[in-house]
C-alpha positions in Angstrom: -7.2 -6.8 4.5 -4.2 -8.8 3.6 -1.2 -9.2 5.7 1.9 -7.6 3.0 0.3 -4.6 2.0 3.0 -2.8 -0.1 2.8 -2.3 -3.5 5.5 -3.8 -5.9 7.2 -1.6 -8.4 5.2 -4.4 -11.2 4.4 -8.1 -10.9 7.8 -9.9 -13.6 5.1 -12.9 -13.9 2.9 -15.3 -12.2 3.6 -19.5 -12.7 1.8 -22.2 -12.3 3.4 -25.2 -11.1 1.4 -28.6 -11.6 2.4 -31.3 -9.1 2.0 -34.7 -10.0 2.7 -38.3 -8.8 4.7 -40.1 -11.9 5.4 -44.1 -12.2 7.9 -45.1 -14.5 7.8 -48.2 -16.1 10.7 -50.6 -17.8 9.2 -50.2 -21.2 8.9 -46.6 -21.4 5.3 -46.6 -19.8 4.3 -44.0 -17.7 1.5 -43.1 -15.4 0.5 -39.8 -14.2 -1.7 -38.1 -11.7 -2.5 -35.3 -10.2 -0.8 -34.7 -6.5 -3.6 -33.9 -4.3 -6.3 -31.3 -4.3 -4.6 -28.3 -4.5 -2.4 -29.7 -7.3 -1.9 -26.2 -9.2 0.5 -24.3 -7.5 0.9 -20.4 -8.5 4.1 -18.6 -8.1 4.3 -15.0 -8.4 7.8 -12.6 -8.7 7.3 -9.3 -7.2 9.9 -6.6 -7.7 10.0 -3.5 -5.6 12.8 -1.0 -7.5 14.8 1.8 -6.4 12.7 2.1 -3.2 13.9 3.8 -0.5 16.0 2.4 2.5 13.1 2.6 5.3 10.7 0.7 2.8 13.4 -1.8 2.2 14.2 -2.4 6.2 10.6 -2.5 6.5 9.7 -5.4 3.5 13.1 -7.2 5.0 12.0 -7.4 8.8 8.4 -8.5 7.6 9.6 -11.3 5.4 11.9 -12.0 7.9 9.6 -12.1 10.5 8.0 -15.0 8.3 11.4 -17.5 8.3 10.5 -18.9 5.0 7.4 -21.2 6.0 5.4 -19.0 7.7 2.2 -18.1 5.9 0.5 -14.7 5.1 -2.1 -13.2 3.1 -1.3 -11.0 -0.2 -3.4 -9.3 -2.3 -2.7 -10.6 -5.6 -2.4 -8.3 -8.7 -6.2 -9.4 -10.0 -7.4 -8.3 -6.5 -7.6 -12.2 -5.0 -6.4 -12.7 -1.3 -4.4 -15.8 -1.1 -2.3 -17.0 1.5 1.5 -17.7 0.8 4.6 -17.9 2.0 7.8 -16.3 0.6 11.1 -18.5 0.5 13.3 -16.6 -1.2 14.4 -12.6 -0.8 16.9 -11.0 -2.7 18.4 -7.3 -2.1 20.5 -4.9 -4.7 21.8 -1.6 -3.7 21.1 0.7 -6.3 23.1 3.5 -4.4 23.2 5.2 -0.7 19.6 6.1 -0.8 17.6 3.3 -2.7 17.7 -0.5 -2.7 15.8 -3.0 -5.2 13.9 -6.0 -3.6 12.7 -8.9 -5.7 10.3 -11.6 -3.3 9.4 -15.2 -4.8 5.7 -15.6 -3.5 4.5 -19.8 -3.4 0.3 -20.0 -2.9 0.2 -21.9 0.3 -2.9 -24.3 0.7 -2.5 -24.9 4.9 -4.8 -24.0 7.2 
């Protein structure tokens, strides 16, 4: 059972982020490879709208809890547990009931 178990509102869209080592030559020559084993990075956007204070609080404290580079495990939309960690939060008030949350989720490879 993964870690963050609540259920975003949908999933905006997953990335994948290739990271590469790049040498750059006078001439316009380049070489390329791929930066380690794990050099596919996904990204995911999850968006949690008009969901109700106590939910909010709740999502908040956990990522907080987490300080950016702690990882966790997440169920991923295609049912895949992966671990991750989640640098970036951001929080709208929709009105004195209900908030919006959207979380940045980066696949974390660590042990």
């Amino acid at each position: 059972m993964a870690d963050f178990n609540y259920i975003p509102t949908y999933t905006s869209n997953v990335d994948s982020i290739y990271r590469i080592k790049e040498a750059k030559f006078g001439d316009g020559y380049a070489q390329r490879v791929a930066d380690g084993i794990n050099s596919i990075v996904r990204q995911w956007n999850l968006e949690f709208e008009k969901i109700s204070i106590a939910n909010a609080t709740s999502i908040k404290n956990f990522i907080n809890s987490k300080l950016g580079s702690i990882t966790f495990t997440w169920d991923t939309p295609d049912s895949e547990t992966v671990k991750v960690i989640c640098k970036s939060m951001k929080e709208r008030f929709r009105g004195p009931t209900t908030r919006d949350i959207s979380l940045v989720f980066e696949e974390d490879f660590s042990q």
